[in-house]
N, C-alpha and C positions, 0 to 999 in steps of 0.2 A: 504493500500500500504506500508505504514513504520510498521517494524515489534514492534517497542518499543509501537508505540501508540496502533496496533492492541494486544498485552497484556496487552494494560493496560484497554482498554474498558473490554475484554474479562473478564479480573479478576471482573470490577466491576460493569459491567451491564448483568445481566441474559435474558434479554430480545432481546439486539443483537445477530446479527451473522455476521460472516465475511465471505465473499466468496474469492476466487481465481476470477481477474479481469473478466477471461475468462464467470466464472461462475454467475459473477454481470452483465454482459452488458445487456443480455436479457431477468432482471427482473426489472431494475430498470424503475423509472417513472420521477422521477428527478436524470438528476446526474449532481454533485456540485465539484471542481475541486482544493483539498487543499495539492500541492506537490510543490517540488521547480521544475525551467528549469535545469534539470541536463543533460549528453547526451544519461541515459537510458528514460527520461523523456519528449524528445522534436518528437513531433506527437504522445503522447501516446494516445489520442484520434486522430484517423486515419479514412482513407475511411474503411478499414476491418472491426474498429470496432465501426464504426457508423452502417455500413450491420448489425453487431452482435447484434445492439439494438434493444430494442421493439420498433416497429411504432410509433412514435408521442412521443417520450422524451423531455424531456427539459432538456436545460444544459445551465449552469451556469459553468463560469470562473472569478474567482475572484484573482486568484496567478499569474499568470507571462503567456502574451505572449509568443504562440511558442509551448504549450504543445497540443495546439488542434492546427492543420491542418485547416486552414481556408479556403482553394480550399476545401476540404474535408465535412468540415460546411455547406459551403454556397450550395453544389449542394445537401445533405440532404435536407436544409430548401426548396430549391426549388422542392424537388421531395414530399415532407412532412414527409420525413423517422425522420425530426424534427420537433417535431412542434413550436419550439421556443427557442433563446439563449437570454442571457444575458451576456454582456461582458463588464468588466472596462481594459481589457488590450489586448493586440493586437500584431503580429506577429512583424509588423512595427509602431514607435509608435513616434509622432502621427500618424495614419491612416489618410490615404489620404483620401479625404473629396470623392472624387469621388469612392472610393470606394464600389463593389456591393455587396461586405456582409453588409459595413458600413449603404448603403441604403436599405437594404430590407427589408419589412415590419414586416417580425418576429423576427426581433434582437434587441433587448436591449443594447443599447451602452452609457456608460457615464463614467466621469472620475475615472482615477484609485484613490479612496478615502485615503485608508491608516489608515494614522490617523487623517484624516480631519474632523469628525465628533465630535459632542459637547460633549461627551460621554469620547473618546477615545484621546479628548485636556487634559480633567481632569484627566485621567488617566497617560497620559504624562508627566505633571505637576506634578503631586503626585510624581513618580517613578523618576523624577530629582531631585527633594527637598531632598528625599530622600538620592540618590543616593551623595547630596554633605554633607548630614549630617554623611551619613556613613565617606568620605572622611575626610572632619572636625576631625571628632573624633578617626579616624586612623583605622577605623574599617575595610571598605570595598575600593576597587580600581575600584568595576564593574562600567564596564558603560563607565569608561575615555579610550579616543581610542589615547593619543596623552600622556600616562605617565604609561611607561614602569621601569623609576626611582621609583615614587613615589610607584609602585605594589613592588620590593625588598626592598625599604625601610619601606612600613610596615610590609611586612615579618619580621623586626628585628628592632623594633622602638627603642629599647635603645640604638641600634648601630649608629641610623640614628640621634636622638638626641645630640648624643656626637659628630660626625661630626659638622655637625653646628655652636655645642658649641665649638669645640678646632679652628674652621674657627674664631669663632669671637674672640676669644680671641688673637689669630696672629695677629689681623690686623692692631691694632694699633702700635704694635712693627714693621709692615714692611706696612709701611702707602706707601714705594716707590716701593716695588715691584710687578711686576706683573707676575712672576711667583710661582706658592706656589705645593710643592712638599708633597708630600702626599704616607705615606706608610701603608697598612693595609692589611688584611688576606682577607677583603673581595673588591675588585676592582669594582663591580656592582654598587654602589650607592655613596659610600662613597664618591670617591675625588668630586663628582658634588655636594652632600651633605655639602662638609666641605666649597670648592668655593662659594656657596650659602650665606653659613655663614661669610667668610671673604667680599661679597661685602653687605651684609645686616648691617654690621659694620658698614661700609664706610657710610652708609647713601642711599644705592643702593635698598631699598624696595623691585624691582620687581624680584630679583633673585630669583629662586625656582628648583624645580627637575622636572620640564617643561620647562621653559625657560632658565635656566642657559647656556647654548650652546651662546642662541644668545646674554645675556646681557653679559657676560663674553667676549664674541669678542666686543660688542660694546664700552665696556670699558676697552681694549686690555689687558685683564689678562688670564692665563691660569694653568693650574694645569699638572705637573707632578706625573705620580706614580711611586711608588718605593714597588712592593711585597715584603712580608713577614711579620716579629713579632709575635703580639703572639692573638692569638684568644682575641676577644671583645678591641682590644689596637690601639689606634690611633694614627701615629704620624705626627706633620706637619710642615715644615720648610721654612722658605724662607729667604732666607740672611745667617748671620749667628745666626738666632732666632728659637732656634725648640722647641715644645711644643708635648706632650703625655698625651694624654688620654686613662683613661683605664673605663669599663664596671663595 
């Protein structure tokens, strides 16, 4: 059905074939259901093309409620145009217990698994550990769904380091203010970068390019910018104390 996966089997299994849906329905003996709900996707197993199948198929749904027709299912299993489904997911979900697909004796229904198996926990585990040593070490961002800072500051770690550092160095010369003005070529990461660094001074630990938003209001400091200067140059003032850093 997706054309990148259908060349890549193609390139490197001689033994496949791929058909046109039209041309798969009324040969297959199992068919197994691995697409997303998209809205060319939703009843693509329908009354037509269960008609279209061979007598006595089984089908199995394991990706998302909605793509098979469950009116459609259930009057197959009961005429035997099926001879049997398996299903972890479902139209409406959870399926109502009185449900007469839910009961009939040729269906297979259990919970949608995921990655609830013991197999697929280690797997899980692996690929976080990972995921935060990539982080750690500046290397990678995949995976963080909540730091959109930290992705442009690795892009330019030297840029993002010197923030920080010209933050910490301000803070003891404007130990009373709370706004710190900040002017730099690159407006993305920087002033949350350097704010991070003037409340880690302070003694403020948890500020970072995550959280800086909200510890930064908690402890009513804010940061102005001021575009311009000169590529990799930092500059940050507050009071009448300004500090420049350059790359």
């Amino acid at each position: 059905y997706q054309r990148r996966v259908r060349e890549a089997v193609v390139s490197t299994q001689s033994t496949g074939e791929f058909l046109q849906l039209e041309e798969m329905w009324p040969v297959c003996d199992f068919l197994t259901v691995h697409v997303p709900l998209l809205p060319s996707t939703r009843h693509l197993i329908n009354e037509k093309v269960l008609a279209a199948c061979k007598k006595g198929v089984r089908i199995v749904n394991c990706a998302r409620g909605g793509i098979i027709d469950e009116e459609a299912l259930l009057d197959a299993l009961n005429s035997g145009d099926v001879a049997c489904a398996a299903l972890d997911v479902f139209e409406q979900e959870p399926p109502s217990c009185d449900s007469a697909l839910l009961q009939h004796p040729n269906l297979i229904a259990t919970p949608h698994l995921g990655a609830s198996t013991g197999e697929a926990q280690v797997r899980v585990a692996k690929e976080i550990a990972e995921q935060f040593a990539a982080l750690r070490d500046g290397k990678s961002s995949y995976g963080c769904i909540n730091a959109p800072l930290i992705r442009a500051a690795l892009s330019q770690p030297s840029l993002a380091k010197l923030a920080k550092l010209v933050g910490m160095a301000l803070a003891p010369f404007a130990s009373n203010s709370s706004v710190v003005s900040v002017q730099s070529t690159d407006t993305a990461f920087v002033p949350s970068a350097v704010l991070a660094g003037f409340l880690n001074a302070k003694g403020i630990t948890s500020a970072n390019l995550i959280s800086i938003k909200q510890v930064a209001a908690a402890n009513n400091v804010s940061f102005e910018v001021k575009e311009g200067g000169n590529d990799g140059e930092i500059t940050v003032s507050a009071g009448d104390i300004k500090l420049t850093g350059r790359v």
